[in-house]
C-alpha positions, -999 to 999 in steps of 0.1 A, spaced: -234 161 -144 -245 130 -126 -239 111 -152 -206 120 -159 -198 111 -124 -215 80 -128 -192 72 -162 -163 85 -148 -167 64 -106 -179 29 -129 -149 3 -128 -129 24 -104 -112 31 -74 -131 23 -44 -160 21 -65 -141 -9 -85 -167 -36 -77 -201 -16 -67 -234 -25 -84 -244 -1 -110 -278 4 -87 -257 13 -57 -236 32 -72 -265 52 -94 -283 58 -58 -248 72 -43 -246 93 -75 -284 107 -72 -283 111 -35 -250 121 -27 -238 148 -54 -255 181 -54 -256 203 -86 -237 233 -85 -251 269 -105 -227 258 -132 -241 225 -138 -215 201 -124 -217 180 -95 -198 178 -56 -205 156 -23 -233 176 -5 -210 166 23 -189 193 34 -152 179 27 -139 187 60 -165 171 78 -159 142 57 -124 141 62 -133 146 94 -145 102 95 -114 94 88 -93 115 109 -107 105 143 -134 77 136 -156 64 165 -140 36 186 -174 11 180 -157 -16 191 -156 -6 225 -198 2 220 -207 -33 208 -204 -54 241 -239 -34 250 -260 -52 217 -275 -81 232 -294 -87 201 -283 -119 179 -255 -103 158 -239 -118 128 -207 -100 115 -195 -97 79 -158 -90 72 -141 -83 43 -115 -105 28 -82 -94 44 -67 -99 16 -80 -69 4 -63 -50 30 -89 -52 56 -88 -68 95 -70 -102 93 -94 -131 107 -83 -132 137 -86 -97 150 -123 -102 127 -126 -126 157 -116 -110 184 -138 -81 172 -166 -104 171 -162 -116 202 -170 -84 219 -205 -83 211 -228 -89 236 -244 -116 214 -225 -128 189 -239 -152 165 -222 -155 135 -193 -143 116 -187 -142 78 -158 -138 58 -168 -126 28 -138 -129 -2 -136 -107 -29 -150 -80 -8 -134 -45 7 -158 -22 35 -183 -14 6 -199 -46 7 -231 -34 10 -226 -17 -25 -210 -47 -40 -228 -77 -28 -261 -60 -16 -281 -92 -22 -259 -106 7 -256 -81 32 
């Protein structure tokens, strides 16, 4: 059931820090019921898999926003892009404005600090 998934994602993995609302939206929008009553990604696994396996170079795209941008990075001590390829990165866009570090965060920062992002 939804709600098992939502007891059994709360407090871990790479769910570890999201907000109960975001993570009770992904649960109610992103699992589908089957006939038998329990729950799967409505994503087709292979074309999720398929994200990781050959993701979209964006940071070749992002030279061509000329709008103000402001970037938020996770903390890479969590693993993600050390500060000064964050930079780099930043750099790229066509209008850079700011860029954050945000601590105590990994990529699912909009699930975990929503107020802020």
């Amino acid at each position: 059931s939804r709600q098992e998934a939502f007891d059994n994602y709360t407090g871990k993995g790479a769910y570890k820090h999201w907000q109960p609302e975001q993570l009770r939206l992904f649960v109610d929008s992103a699992l589908v019921a089957n006939a038998d009553g329990r729950v799967q990604l409505k994503c087709d696994p292979e074309q999720e898999a398929e994200v990781y396996v050959a993701p979209t170079p964006i940071i070749e795209r992002v030279s061509s926003i000329m709008c103000p941008v402001t970037v938020l990075n996770a903390s890479p001590s969590n693993g993600h892009v050390p500060a000064e390829r964050a930079l780099e990165n930043f750099r790229n866009f066509g209008n850079p404005r700011a860029l954050e570090i945000l601590p105590n965060c990994t990529h699912f920062m909009p699930m975990e600090i929503p107020d802020i992002v």
